[in-house]
N, C-alpha and C positions, 0 to 999 in steps of 0.2 A: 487747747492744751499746747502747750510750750515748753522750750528747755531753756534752764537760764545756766550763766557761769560767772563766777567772782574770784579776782585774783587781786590779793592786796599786801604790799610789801611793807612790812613792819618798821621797816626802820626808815619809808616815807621816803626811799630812793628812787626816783624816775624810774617807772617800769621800760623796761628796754621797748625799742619802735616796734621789732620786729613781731614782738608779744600780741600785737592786733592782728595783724596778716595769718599768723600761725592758728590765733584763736578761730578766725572763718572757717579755716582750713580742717581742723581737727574736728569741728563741728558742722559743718556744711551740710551732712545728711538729714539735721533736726531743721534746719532753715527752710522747710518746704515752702512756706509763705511769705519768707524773706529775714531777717534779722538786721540786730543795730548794735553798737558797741558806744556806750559812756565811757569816758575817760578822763580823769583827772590827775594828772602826774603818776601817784605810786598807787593807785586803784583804777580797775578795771570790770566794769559791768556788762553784762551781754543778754540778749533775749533772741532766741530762735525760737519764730513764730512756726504754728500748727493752726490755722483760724478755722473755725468750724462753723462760721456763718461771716455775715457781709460787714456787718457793724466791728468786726474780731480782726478781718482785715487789714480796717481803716484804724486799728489802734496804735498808737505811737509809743513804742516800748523802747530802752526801760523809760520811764514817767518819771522826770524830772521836774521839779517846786523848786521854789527858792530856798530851801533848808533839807528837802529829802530827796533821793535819787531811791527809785520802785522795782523792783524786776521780779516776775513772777510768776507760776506757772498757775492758773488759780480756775477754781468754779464754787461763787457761792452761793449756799441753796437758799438763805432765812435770807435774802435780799432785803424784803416789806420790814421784816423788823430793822434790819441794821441800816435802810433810808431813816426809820422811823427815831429812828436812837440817834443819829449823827449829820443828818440834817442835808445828806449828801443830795443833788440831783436827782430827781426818778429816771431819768433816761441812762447811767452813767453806768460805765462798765465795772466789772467785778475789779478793776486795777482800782481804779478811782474811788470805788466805795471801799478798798481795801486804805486808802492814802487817807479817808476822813476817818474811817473806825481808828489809823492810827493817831492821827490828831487830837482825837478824845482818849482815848486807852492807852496812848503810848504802847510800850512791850504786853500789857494787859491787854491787847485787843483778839489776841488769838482765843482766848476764852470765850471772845463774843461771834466768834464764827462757825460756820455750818458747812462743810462741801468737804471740799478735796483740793488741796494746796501744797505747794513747797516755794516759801516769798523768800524774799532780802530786802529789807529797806537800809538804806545808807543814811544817816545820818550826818550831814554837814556839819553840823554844828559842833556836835559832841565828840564827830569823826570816829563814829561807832557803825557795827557792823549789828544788823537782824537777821537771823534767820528761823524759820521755825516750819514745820510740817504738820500737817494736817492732824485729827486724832488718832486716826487707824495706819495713817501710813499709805495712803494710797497713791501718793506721787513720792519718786525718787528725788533724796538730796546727797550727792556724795561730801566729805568735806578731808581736806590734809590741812595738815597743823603746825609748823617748826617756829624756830626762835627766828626766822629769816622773813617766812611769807606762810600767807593762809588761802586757801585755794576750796574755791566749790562747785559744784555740777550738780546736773539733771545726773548726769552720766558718769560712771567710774574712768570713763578713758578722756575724760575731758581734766580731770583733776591728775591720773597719770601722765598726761604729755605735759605737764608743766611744773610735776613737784622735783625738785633740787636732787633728792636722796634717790641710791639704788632701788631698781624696784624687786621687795622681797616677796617672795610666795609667805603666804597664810595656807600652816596646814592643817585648820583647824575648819577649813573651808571643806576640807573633804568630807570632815565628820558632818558637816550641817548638810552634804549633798546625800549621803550615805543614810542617816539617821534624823534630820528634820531637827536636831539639837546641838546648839553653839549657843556662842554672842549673835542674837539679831545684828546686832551694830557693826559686824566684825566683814571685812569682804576677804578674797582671796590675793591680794594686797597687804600685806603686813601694817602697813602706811597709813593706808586708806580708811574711813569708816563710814558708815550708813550712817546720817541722821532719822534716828525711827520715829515711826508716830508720835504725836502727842510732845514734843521735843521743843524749846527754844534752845539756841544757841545767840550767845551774845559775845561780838571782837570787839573789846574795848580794853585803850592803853597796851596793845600787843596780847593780852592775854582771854585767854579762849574760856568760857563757863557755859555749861548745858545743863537746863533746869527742865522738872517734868510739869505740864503746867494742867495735864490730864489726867485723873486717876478713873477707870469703872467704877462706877458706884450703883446704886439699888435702890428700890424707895418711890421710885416716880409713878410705878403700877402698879396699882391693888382692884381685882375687880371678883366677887361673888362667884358670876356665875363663868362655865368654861366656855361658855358659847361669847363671850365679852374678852374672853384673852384672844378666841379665833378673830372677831369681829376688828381687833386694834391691831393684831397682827399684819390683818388683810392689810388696811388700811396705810399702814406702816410701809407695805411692800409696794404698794400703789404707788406713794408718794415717793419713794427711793429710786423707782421705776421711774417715776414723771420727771424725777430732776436732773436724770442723766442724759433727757432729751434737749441738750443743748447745740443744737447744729441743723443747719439749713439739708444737709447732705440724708444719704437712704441712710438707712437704720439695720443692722444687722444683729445673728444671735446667732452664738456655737449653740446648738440644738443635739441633745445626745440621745433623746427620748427619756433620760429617765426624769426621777420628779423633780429634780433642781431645778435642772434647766427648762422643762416641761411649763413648771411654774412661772418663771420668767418669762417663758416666751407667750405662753396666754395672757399674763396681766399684761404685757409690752402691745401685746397685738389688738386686746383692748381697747387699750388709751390711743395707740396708734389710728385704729381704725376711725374711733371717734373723731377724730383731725382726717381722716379719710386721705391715711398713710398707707406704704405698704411694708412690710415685715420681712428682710431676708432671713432667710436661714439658712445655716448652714450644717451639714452632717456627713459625719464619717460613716463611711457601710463598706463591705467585702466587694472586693472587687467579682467578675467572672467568677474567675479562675478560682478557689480558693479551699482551705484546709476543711475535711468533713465536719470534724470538731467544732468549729468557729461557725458562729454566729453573729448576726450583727442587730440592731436596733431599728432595722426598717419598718416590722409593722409599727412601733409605739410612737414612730419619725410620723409615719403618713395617718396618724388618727389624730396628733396637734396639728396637722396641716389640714386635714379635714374640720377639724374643730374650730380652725382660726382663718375666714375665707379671702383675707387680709396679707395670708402666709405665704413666699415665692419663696418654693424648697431648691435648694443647691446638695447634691449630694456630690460628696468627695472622696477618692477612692486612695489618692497620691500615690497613684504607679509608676509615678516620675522622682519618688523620693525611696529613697533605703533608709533604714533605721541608723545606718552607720555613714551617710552622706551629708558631706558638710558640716559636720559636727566642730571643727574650728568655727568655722561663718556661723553658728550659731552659738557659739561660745561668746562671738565679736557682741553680736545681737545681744543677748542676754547676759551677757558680763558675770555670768555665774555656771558652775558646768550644766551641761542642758539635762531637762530631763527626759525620759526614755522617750517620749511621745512628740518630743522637738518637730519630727518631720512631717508628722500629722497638724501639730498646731501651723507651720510653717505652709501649708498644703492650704488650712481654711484659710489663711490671712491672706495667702494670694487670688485665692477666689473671692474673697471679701473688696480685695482691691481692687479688682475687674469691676465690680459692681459698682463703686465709687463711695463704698461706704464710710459714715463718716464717725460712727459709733458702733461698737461691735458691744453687744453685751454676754454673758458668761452667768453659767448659775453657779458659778465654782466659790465654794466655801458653804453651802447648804450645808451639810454633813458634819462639818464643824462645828454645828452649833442651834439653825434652826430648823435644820431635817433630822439631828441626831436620835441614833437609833432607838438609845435608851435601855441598852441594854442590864445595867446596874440599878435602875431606880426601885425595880421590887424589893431585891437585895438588900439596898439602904435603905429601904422603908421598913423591912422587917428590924436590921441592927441599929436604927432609931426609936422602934418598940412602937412605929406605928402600925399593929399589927392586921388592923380590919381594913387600913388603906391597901395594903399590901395582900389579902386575901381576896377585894374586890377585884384589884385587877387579875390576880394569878385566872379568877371566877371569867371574869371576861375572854384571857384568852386562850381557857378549856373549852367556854361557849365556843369559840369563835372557828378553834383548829379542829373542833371534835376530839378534842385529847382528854385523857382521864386528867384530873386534878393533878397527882401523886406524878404523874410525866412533867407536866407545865410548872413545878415546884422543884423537881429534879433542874432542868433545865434555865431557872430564873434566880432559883434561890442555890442551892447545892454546886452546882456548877458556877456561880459567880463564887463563891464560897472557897470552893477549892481554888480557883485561879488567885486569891488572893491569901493562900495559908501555904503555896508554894513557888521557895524563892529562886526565882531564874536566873543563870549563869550567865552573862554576857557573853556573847562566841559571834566572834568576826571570821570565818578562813578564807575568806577575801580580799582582807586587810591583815600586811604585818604585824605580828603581835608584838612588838615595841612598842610598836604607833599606837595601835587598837589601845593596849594597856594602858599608856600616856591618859587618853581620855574615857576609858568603860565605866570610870568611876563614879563619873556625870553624866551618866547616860540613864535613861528610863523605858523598859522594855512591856512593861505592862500596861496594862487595859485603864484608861481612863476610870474612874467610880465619881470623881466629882464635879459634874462639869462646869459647872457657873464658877469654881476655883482654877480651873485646867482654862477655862477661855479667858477668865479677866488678869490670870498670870500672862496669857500670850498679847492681849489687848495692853497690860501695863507696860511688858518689855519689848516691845514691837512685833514681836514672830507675825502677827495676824497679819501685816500688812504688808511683809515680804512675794508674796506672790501676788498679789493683785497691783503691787506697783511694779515686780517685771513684767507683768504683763498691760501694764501702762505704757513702759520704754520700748516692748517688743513692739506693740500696736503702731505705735507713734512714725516707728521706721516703714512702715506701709502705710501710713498718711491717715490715721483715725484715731480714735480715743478709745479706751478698755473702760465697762463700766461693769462694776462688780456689787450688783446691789443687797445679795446674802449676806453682805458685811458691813451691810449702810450702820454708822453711828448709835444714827435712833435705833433702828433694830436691837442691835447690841446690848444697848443701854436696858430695851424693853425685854430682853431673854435672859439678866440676871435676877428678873423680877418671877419670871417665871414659874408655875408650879408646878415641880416633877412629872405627877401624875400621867401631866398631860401631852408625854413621850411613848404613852405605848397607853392609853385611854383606848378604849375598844376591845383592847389586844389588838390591836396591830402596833409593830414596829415606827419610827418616825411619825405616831399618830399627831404629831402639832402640825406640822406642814400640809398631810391629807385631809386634817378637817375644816384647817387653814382655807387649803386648795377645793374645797367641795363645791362643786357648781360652779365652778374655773375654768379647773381643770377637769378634761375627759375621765371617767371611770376608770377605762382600762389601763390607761397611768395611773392614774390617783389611786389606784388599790393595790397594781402588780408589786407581784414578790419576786423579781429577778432582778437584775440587775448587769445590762453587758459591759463589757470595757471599750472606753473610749475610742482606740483604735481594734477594731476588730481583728483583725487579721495579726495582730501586733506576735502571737507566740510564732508564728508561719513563718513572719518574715524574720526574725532571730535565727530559727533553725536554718534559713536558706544559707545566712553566712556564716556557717559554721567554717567555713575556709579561711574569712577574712579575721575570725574571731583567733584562728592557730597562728595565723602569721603575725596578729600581734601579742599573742603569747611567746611566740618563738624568734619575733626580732629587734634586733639589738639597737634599733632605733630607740624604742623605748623601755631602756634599761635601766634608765635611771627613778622611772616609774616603781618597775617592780623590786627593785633596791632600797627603796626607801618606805614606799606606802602600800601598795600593793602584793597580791598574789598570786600565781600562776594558776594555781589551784582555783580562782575567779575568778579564770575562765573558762572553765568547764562544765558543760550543756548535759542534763540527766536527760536521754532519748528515752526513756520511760514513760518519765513523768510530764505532761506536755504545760502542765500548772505549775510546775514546781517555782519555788522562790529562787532557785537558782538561774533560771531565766533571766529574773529582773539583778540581780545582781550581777549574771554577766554581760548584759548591756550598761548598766554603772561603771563596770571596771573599764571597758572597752571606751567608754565615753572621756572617763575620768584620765586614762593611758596617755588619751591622746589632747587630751590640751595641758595635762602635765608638761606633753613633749612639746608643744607648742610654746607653752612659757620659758620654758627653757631655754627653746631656739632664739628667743626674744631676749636673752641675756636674762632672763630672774633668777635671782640668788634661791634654790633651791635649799633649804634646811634637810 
């Protein structure tokens, strides 16, 4: 994994000298394995290397021909096909068999690829600019645009140290921190914009066009019987699993004990073992000391460790981090405001890094899509008028809980019924109601009912691949690669084909993953019905700073915060309720306060 950066002046005016020295300098921290800089008068290319084995090393980036200049951040999985298609060397790095797919494909070449990328090819000839991303979005490309110059990155602050214009706050950043809904494409940068998944962009003749070259589609799986949707599923996950094993270095896995990650780390520990590898893991548990309420994941930790004898468990407590510590330095990190659990993920990555790991995997985005709980499908199956599909299952999960029929109908059918015959008021009182009103009107507060429309909406406009590429750029700054295989391509591709049923089949909830997972996965995961939070102790340490939570309620440091977007009123802790949603909102505001004021301090024009 690599970060690249392209800065190209439009009107083909010798970029200034000093434009090279600056660019090392701003990017230095991605250069772990060295970097290089092309230059040709009024364009400028760069690649800072991450190499994850010995041949990645020795590669000479960016990859310059006699008509194209290469730079890219790339891993492709259909290798065998695309030697087979373009005649490339079998020995030849992902860069090089990216330089023949484009020889044959020109700009069509992205269609013919499989992995996870964000390239540029430059064009001599044409004196044309490529860039394009992956399908889901799993590596960052930032890009700026004016009548002057066009500038790109792995990274948001590699494209802010070089654009011309003021840098403006986006405050539409807040809402997508607050509520999970904006422009994908939109950063906290008025300037600035993501290139999302599935994305070409093309610089030619000064002017900028971005075409979608990807859409979800359906169609590709049809199979009889359900034990052949589990069987290709497995299969799927296997393979998603095996191609993120690209690195000479250990192997690592956030391990939560529930079934996402559960899943991941037995198929990972599998395939590893088979290579007669070992498997770090890594997990969050309660320190000592800790809240009587609060529980943590330890027995479901030590029955995948006992399951998989390949497994070397790391437990992490991060009694060296506050939930309210460094939250600028992790703003820097993640170029977006952090989320509540920054100092927990901040905690694994640094025990990951002890280790030398050189891939960390994540079971994050199960939930989304192929652990999803399912809980609308009886629902829609009866207001589709399929009505004996829909009484099998309610039959299955009266069997299963011991519940009268008339309870499990209540609950499946009635209760989805009502949640969707009343309409919900938007209410922020943690957010200015200027502000708040400005956007409530495009916001969505209810319960998913469709999901193969709700996922291939967030797969069309990039949302799906927002988290799993900041958690590529966080990785990266601790020297490893994030692999997130719940969201692999194929997968995706094979859960719009999917049939409902087979989300709560048994009666049990998430039933496609557990029957997925059956003989995988341990029992006591594969069946449990709890589910703890990721960082355990997470409500404890909130209440501890109730101190530091009134001081930034109460000071005039950041006043310009609660002036504009914010409210006083969010930050205040119900000591009642130790669950309350008020919790997690007054870590957002506290979070959100303070790199407001930070931006600020930085000169950004504040709207």
């Amino acid at each position: 994994m690599s970060a690249i950066f392209g800065i190209i002046n439009k009107s083909r005016k010798p970029l200034d000298p000093v434009i090279i020295p600056q660019i090392r300098n701003v990017l230095h921290h991605r250069a772990i394995d060295g970097m290089d800089v092309w230059t040709n008068q009024y364009i400028a290319l760069a690649h800072f290397k991450l190499a994850m084995n010995v041949s990645e090393l020795q590669q000479q980036v960016p990859l310059e021909t006699e008509d194209l200049v290469i730079t890219a951040d790339i891993r492709l999985d259909n290798r065998h096909s695309l030697l087979q298609k373009t005649g490339a060397p079998a020995q030849c790095s992902d860069l090089v068999l990216l330089q023949h797919a484009w020889n044959k494909w020109k700009e069509a070449c992205v269609a013919h690829l499989e992995g996870e990328f964000a390239i540029c090819i430059w064009d001599k000839t044409r004196q044309q600019c490529f860039l394009a991303t992956d399908h889901i979005g799993f590596r960052t490309l930032y890009y700026y645009d004016s009548p002057e110059v066009f500038i790109f990155c792995s990274e948001q602050k590699g494209v802010e140290a070089f654009k011309p214009t003021p840098a403006r706050f986006n405050e539409v950043s807040l809402i997508e921190y607050y509520f999970r809904q904006s422009c994908p494409a939109a950063t906290y940068d008025a300037d600035v914009w993501n290139l999302c998944g599935g994305n070409t962009l093309i610089l030619a003749n000064g002017i900028m066009s971005i075409r979608k070259y990807w859409e979800p589609a359906g169609g590709r799986y049809k199979f009889r019987k359900d034990e052949d949707w589990y069987e290709c599923l497995k299969a799927l996950l296997y393979e998603a699993v095996s191609n993120r094993l690209n690195t000479d270095k250990p192997i690592g896995i956030t391990l939560s004990g529930g079934l996402d990650s559960s899943a991941v780390a037995c198929v990972l520990a599998d395939v590893l073992q088979k290579k007669n590898k070992a498997l770090h893991a890594f997990s969050a548990i309660l320190p000592e000391k800790h809240h009587p309420e609060e529980e943590d994941e330890r027995y479901y930790i030590d029955v995948i460790g006992r399951h998989c004898p390949n497994l070397i468990q790391t437990y992490i407590t991060a009694n060296a981090y506050g939930p309210f510590d460094g939250i600028v330095a992790a703003f820097e990190r993640d170029e977006t405001f952090p989320n509540v659990f920054y100092y927990m993920d901040h905690a694994i990555l640094e025990a990951a890094k002890e280790h030398q790991v050189g891939v960390l995997y994540t079971g994050f985005g199960g939930d989304h899509w192929v652990s999803w709980k399912g809980n609308p499908v009886i629902y829609n199956l009866v207001k589709s008028g399929r009505l004996l599909g829909a009484w099998k299952l309610v039959k299955q999960f009266a069997d299963r809980e011991g519940k009268r029929i008339a309870a499990v109908i209540k609950r499946e059918i009635m209760t989805q019924s009502a949640k969707r015959s009343v309409t919900t008021t938007a209410e922020a009182p943690f957010l200015q109601d200027l502000f708040f009103q400005k956007y409530s009107k495009g916001l969505s507060f209810g319960s998913v009912s469709d999901i193969t429309a709700h996922m291939c909406d967030n797969l069309r406009n990039g949302r799906t691949g927002l988290f799993p590429a900041l958690l590529a750029k966080r990785n990266e700054r601790f020297g490893m690669q994030s692999a997130v295989p719940l969201l692999d391509k194929q997968i995706m591709e094979f859960m719009i084909d999917i049939p409902m049923h087979l989300f709560v089949k048994g009666g049990y909830k998430r039933s496609l993953i557990r029957h997925t997972m059956e003989g995988i996965v341990p029992p006591e995961v594969l069946w449990r019905k709890d589910k703890g939070m990721y960082s355990p102790d997470y409500i404890s340490r909130i209440h501890k700073e109730r101190a530091y939570i009134r001081d930034i309620a109460n000071s005039d440091k950041h006043l310009l915060a609660f002036q504009r977007y914010l409210t006083r009123d969010g930050l205040t802790l119900n000591d009642t309720n130790r669950k309350d949603v008020a919790i997690l909102r007054t870590n957002q505001s506290v979070i959100a306060s303070e790199v407001l004021t930070e931006l600020s301090q930085k000169g950004y024009i504040i709207p």
